[in-house]
N, CA, C and O atoms as a Maestro MAE file, in Angstrom:
{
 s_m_m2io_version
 :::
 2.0.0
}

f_m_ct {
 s_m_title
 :::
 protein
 m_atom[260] {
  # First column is atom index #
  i_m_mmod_type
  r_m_x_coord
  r_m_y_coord
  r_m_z_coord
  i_m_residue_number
  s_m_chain_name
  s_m_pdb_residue_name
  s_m_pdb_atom_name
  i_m_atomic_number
  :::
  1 25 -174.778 97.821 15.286 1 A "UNK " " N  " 7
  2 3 -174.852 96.463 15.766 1 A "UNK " " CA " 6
  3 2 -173.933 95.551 14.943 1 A "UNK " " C  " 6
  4 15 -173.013 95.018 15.563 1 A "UNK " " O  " 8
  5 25 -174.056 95.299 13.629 2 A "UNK " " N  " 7
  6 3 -173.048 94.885 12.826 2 A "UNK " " CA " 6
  7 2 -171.561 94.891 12.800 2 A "UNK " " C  " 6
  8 15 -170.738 94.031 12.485 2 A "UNK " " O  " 8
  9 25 -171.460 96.140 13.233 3 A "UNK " " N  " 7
  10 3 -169.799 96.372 13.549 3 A "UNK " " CA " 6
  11 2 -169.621 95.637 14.775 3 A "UNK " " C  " 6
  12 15 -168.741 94.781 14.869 3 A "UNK " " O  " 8
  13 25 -170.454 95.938 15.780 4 A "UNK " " N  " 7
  14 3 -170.250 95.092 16.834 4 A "UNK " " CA " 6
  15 2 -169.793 93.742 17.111 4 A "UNK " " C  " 6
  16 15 -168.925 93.328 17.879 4 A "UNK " " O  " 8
  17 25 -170.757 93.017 16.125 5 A "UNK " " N  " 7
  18 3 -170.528 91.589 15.851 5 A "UNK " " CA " 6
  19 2 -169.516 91.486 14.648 5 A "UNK " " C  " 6
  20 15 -169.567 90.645 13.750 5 A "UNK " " O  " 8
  21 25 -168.633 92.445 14.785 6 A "UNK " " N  " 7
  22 3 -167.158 91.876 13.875 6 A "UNK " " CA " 6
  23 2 -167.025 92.219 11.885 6 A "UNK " " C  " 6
  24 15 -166.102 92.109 11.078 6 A "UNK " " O  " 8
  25 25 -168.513 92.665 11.781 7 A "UNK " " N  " 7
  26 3 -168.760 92.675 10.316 7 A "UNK " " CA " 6
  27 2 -167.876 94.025 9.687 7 A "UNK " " C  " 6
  28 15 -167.748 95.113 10.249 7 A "UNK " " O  " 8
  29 25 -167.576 93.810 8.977 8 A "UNK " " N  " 7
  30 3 -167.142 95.252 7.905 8 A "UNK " " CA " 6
  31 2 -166.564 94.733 6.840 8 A "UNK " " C  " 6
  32 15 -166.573 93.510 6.702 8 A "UNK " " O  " 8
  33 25 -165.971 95.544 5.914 9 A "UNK " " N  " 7
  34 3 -165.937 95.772 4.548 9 A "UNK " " CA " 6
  35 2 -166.134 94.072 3.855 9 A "UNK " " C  " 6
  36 15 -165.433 93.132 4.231 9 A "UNK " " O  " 8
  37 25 -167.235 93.954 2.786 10 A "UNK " " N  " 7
  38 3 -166.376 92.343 2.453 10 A "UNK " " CA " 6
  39 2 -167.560 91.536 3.100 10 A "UNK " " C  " 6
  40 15 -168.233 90.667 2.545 10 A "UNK " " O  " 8
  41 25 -167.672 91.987 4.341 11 A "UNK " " N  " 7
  42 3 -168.490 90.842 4.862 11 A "UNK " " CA " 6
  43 2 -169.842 90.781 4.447 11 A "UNK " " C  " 6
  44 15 -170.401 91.873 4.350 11 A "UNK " " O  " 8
  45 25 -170.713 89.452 4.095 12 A "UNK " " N  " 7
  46 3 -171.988 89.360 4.499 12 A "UNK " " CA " 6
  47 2 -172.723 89.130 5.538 12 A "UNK " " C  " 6
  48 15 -172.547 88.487 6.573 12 A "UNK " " O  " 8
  49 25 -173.906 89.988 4.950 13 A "UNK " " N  " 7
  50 3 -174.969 89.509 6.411 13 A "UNK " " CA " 6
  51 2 -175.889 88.850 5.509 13 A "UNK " " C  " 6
  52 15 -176.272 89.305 4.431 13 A "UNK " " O  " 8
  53 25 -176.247 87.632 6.082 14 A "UNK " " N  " 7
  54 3 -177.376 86.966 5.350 14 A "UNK " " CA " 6
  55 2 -178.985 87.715 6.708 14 A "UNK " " C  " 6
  56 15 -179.090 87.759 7.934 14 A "UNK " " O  " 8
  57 25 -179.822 88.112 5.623 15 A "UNK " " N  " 7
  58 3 -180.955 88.502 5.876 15 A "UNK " " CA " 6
  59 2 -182.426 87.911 5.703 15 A "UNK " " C  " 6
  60 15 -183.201 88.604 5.045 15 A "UNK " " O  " 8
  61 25 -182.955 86.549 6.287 16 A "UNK " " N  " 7
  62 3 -184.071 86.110 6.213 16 A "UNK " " CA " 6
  63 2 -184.800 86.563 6.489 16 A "UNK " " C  " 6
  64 15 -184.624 87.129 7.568 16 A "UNK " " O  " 8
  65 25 -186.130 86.736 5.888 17 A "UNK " " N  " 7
  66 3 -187.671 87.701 6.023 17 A "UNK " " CA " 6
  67 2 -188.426 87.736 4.880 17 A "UNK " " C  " 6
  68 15 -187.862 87.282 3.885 17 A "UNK " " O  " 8
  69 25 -189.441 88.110 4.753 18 A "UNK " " N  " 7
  70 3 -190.301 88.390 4.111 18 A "UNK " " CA " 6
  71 2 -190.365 90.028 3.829 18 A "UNK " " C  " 6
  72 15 -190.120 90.690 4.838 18 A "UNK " " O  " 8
  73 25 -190.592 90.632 2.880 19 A "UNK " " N  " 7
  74 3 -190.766 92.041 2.377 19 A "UNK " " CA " 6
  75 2 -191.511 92.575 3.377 19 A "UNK " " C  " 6
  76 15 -192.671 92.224 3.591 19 A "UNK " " O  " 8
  77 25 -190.572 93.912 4.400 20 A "UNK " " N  " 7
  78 3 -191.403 94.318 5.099 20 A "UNK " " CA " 6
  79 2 -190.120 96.124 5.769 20 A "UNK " " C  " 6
  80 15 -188.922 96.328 5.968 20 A "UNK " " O  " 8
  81 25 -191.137 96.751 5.829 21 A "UNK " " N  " 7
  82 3 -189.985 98.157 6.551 21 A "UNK " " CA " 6
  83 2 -188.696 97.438 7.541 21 A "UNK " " C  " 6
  84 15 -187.621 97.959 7.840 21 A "UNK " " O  " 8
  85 25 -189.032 96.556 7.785 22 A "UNK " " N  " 7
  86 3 -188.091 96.091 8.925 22 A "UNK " " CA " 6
  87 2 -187.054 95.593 8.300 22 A "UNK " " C  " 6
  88 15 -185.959 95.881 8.785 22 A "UNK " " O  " 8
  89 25 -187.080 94.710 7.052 23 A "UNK " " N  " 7
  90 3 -186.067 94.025 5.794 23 A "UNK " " CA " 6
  91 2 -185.148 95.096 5.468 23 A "UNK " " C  " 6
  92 15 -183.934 95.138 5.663 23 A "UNK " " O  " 8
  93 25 -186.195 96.272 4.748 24 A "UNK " " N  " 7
  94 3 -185.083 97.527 4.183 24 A "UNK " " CA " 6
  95 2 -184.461 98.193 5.176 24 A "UNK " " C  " 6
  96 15 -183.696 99.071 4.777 24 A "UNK " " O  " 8
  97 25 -184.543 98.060 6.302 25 A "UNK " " N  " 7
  98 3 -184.157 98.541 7.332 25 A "UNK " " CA " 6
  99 2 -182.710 98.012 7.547 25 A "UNK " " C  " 6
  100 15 -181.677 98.678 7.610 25 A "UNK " " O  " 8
  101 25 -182.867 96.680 7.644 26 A "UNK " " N  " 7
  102 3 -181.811 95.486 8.074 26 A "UNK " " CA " 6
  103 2 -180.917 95.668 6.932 26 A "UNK " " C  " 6
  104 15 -179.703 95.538 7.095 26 A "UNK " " O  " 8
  105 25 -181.360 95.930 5.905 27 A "UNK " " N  " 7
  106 3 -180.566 95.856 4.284 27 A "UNK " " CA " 6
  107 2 -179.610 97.038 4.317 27 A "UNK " " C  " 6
  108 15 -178.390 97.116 4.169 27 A "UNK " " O  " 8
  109 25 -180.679 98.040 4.590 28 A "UNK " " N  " 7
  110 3 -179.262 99.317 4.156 28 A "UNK " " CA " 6
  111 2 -178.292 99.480 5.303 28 A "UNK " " C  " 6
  112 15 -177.192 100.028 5.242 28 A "UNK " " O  " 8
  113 25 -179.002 98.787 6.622 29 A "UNK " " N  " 7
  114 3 -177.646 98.828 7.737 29 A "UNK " " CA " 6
  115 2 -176.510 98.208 7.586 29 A "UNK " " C  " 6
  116 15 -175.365 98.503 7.925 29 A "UNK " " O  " 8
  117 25 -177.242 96.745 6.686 30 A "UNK " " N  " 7
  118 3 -176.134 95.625 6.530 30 A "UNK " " CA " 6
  119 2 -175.206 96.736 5.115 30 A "UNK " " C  " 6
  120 15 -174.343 97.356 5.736 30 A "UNK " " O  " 8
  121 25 -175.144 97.041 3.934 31 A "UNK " " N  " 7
  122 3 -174.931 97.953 2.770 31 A "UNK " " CA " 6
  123 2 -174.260 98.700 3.558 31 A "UNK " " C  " 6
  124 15 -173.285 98.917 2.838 31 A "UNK " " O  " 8
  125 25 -174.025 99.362 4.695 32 A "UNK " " N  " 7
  126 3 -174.139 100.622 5.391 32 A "UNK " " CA " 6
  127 2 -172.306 99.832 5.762 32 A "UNK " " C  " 6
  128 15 -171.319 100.414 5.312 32 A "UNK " " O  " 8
  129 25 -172.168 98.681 6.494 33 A "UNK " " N  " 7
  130 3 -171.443 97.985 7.020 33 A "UNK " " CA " 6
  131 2 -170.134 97.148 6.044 33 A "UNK " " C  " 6
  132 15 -168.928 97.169 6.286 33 A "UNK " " O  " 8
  133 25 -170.889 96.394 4.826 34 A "UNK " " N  " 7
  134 3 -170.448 95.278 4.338 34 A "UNK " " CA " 6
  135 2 -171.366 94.827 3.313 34 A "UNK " " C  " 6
  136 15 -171.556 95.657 2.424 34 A "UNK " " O  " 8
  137 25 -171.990 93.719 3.203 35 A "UNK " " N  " 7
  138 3 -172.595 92.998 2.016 35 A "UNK " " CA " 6
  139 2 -173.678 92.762 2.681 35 A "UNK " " C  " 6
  140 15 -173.552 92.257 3.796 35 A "UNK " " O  " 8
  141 25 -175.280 93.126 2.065 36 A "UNK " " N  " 7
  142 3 -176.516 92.710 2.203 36 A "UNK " " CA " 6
  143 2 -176.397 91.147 1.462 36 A "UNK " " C  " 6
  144 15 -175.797 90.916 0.412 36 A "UNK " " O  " 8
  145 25 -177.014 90.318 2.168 37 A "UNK " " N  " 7
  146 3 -177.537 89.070 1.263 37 A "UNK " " CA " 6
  147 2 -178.816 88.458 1.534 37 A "UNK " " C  " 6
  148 15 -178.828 87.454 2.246 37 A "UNK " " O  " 8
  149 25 -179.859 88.904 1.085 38 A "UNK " " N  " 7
  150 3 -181.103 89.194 1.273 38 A "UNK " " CA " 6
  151 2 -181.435 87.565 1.093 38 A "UNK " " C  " 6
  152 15 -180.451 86.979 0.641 38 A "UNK " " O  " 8
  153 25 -182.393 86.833 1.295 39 A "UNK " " N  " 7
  154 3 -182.988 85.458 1.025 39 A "UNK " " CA " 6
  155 2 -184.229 85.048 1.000 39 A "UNK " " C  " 6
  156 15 -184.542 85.077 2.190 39 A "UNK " " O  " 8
  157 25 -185.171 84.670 0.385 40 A "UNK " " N  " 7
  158 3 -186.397 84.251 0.699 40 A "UNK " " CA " 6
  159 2 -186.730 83.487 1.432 40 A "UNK " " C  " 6
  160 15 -186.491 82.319 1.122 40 A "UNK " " O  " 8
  161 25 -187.336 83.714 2.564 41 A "UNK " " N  " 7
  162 3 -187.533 82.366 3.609 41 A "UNK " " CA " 6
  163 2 -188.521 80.862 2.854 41 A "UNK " " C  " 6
  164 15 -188.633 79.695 3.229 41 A "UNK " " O  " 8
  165 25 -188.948 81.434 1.962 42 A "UNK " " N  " 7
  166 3 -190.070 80.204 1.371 42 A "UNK " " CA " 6
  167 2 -189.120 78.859 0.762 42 A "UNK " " C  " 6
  168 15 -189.420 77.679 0.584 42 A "UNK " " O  " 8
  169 25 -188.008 79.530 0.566 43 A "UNK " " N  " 7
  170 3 -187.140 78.480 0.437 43 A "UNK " " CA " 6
  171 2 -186.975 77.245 1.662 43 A "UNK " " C  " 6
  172 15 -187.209 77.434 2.856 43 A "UNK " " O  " 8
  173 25 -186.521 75.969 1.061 44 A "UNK " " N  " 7
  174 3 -186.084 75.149 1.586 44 A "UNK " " CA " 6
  175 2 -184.666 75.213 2.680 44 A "UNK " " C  " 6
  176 15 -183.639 75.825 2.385 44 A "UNK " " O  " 8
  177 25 -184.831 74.572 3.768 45 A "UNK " " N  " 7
  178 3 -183.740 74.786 4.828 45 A "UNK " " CA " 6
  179 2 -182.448 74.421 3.970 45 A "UNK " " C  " 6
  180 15 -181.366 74.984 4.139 45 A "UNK " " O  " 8
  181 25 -182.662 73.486 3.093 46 A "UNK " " N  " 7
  182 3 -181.038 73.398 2.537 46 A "UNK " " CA " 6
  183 2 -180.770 74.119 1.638 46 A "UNK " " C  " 6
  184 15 -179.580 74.112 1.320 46 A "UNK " " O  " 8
  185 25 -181.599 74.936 0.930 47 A "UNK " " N  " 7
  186 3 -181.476 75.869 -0.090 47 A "UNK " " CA " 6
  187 2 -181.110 77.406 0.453 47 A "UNK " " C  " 6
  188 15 -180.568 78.241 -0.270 47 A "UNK " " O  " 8
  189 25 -181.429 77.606 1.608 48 A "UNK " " N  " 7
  190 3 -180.973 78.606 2.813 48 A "UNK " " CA " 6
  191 2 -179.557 78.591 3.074 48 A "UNK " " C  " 6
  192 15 -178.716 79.487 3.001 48 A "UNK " " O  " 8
  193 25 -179.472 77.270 3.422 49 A "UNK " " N  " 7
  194 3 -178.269 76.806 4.155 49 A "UNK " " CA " 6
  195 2 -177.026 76.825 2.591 49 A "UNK " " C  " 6
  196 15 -175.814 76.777 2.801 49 A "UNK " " O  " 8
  197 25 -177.334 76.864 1.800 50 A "UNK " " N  " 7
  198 3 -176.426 76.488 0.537 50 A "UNK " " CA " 6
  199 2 -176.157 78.274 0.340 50 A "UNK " " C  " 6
  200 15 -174.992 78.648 0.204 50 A "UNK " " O  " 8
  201 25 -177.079 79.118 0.338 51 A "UNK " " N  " 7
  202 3 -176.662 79.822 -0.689 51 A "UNK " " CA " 6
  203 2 -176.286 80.741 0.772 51 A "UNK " " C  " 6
  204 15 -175.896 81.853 0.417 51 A "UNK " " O  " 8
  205 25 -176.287 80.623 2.121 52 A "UNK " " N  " 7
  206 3 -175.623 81.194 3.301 52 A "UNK " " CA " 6
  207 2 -174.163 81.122 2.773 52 A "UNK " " C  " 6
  208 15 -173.328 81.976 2.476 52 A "UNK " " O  " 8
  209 25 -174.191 79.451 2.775 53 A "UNK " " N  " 7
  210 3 -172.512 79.286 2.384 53 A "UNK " " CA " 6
  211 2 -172.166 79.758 1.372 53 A "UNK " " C  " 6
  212 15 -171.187 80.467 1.606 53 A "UNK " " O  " 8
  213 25 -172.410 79.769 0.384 54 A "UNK " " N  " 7
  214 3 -172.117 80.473 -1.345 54 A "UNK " " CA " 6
  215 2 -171.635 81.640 -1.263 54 A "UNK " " C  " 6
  216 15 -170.689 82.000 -1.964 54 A "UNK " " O  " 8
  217 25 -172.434 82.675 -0.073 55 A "UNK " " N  " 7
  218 3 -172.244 83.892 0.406 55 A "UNK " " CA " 6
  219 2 -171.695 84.729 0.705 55 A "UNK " " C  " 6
  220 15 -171.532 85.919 0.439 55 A "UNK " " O  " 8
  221 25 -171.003 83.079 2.104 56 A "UNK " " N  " 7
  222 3 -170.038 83.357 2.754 56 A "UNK " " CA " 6
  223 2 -170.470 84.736 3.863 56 A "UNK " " C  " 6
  224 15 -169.799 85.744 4.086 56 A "UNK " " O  " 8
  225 25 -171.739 84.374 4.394 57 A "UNK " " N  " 7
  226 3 -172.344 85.470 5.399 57 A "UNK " " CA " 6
  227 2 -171.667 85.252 6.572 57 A "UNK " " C  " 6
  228 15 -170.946 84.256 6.628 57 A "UNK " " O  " 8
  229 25 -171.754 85.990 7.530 58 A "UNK " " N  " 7
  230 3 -170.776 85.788 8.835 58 A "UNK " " CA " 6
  231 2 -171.705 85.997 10.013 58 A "UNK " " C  " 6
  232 15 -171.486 85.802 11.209 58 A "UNK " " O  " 8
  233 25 -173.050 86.541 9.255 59 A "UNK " " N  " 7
  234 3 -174.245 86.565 10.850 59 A "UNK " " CA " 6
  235 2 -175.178 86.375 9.626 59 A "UNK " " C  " 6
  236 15 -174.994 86.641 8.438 59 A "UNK " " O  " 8
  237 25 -176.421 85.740 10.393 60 A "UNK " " N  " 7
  238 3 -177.653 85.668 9.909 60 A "UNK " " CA " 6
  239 2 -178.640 86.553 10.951 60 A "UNK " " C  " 6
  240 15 -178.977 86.309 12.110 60 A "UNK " " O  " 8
  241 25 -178.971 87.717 10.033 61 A "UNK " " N  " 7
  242 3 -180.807 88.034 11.150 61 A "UNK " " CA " 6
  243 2 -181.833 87.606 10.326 61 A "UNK " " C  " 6
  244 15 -182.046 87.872 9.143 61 A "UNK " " O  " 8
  245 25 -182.564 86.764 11.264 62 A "UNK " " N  " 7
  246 3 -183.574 85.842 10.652 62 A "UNK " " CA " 6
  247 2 -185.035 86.649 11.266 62 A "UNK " " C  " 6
  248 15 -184.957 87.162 12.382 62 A "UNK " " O  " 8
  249 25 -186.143 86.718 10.612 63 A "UNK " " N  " 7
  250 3 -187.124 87.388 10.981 63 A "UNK " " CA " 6
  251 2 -187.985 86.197 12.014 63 A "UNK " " C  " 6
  252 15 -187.935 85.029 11.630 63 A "UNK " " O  " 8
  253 25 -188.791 86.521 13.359 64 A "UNK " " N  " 7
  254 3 -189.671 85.228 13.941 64 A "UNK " " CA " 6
  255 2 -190.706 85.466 13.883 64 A "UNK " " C  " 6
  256 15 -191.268 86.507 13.541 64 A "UNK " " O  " 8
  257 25 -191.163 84.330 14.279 65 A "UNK " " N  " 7
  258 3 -190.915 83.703 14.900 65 A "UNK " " CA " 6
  259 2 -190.361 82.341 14.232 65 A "UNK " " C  " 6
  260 15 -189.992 81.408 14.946 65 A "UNK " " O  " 8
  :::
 }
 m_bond[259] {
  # First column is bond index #
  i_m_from
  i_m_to
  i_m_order
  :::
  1 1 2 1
  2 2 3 1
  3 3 4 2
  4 3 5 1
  5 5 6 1
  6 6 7 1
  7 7 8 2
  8 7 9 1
  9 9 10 1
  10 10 11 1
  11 11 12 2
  12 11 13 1
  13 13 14 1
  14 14 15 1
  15 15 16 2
  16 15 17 1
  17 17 18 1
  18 18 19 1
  19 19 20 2
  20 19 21 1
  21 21 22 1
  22 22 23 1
  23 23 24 2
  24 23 25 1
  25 25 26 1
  26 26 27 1
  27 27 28 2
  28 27 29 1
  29 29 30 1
  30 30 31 1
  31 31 32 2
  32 31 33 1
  33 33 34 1
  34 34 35 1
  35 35 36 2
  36 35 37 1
  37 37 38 1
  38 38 39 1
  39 39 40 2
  40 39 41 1
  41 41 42 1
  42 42 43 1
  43 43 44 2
  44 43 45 1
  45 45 46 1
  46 46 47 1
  47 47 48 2
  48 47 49 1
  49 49 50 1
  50 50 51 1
  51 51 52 2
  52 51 53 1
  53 53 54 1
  54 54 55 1
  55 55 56 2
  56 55 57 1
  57 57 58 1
  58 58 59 1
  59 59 60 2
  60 59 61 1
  61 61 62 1
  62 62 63 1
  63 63 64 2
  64 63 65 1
  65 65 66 1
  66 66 67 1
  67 67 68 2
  68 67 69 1
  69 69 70 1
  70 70 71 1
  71 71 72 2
  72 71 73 1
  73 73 74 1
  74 74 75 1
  75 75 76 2
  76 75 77 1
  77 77 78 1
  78 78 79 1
  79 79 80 2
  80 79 81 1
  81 81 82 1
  82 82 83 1
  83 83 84 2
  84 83 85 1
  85 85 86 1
  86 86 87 1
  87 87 88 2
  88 87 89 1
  89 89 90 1
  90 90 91 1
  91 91 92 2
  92 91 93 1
  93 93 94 1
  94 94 95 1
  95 95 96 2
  96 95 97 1
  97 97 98 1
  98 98 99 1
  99 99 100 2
  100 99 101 1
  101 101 102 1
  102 102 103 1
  103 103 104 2
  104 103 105 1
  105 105 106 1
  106 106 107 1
  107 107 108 2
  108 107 109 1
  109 109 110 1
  110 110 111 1
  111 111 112 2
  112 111 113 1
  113 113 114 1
  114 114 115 1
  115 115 116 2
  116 115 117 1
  117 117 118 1
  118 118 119 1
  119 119 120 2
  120 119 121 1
  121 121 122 1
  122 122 123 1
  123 123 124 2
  124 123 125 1
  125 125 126 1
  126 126 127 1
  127 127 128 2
  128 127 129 1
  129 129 130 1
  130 130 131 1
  131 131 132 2
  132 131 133 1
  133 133 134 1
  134 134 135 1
  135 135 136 2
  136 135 137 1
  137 137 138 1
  138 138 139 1
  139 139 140 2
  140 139 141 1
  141 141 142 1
  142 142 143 1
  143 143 144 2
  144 143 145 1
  145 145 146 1
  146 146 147 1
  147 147 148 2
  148 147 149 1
  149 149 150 1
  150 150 151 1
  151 151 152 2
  152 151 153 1
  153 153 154 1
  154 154 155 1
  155 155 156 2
  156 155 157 1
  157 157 158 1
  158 158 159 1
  159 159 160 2
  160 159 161 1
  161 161 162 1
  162 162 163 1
  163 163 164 2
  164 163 165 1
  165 165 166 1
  166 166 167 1
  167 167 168 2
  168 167 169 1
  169 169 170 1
  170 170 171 1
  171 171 172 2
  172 171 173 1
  173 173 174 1
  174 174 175 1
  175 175 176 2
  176 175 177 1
  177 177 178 1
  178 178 179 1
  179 179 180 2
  180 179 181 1
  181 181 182 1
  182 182 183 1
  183 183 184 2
  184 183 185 1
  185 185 186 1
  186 186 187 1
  187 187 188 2
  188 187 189 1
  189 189 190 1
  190 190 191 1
  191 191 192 2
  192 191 193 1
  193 193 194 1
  194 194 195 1
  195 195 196 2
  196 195 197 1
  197 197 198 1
  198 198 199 1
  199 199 200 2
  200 199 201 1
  201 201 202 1
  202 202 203 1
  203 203 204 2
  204 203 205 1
  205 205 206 1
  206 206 207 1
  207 207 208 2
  208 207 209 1
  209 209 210 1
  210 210 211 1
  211 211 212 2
  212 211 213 1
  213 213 214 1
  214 214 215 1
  215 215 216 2
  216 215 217 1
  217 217 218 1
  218 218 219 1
  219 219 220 2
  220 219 221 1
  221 221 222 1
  222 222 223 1
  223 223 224 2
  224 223 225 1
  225 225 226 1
  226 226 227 1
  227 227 228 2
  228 227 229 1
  229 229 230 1
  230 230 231 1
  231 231 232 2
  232 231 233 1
  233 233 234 1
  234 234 235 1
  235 235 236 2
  236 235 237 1
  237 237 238 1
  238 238 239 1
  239 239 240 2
  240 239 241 1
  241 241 242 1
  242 242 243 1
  243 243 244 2
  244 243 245 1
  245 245 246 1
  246 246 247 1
  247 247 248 2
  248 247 249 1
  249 249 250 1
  250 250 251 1
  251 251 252 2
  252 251 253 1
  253 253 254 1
  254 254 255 1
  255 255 256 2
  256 255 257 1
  257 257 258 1
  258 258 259 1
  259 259 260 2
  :::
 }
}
């Protein structure tokens, strides 16, 4: 899926969620591709939004709802 959406070597994926099989899942695909950038959702929307950019992620999968 990652490759799909343009990602490879270099790139991040920013990964919002909470600790769960589905996270490590998303992690070693993203690792698998390019750059995991894992995030705590308990964070603040601008503290999300800051360290997305810092990142330099190029997709976000965000866990829902």
């Amino acid at each position: 899926m990652f490759t799909g959406l343009g990602i490879g070597r270099g790139d991040a994926v920013g990964l919002l969620s909470t600790n769960s099989g589905t996270l490590l899942a998303a992690i070693l695909a993203a690792q698998a591709v390019g750059v995991a950038q894992p995030i705590d959702p308990t964070l603040s929307r601008v503290s999300v939004t800051h360290l997305l950019q810092l990142g330099g992620a190029r997709v976000l999968v965000a866990a829902g709802p």
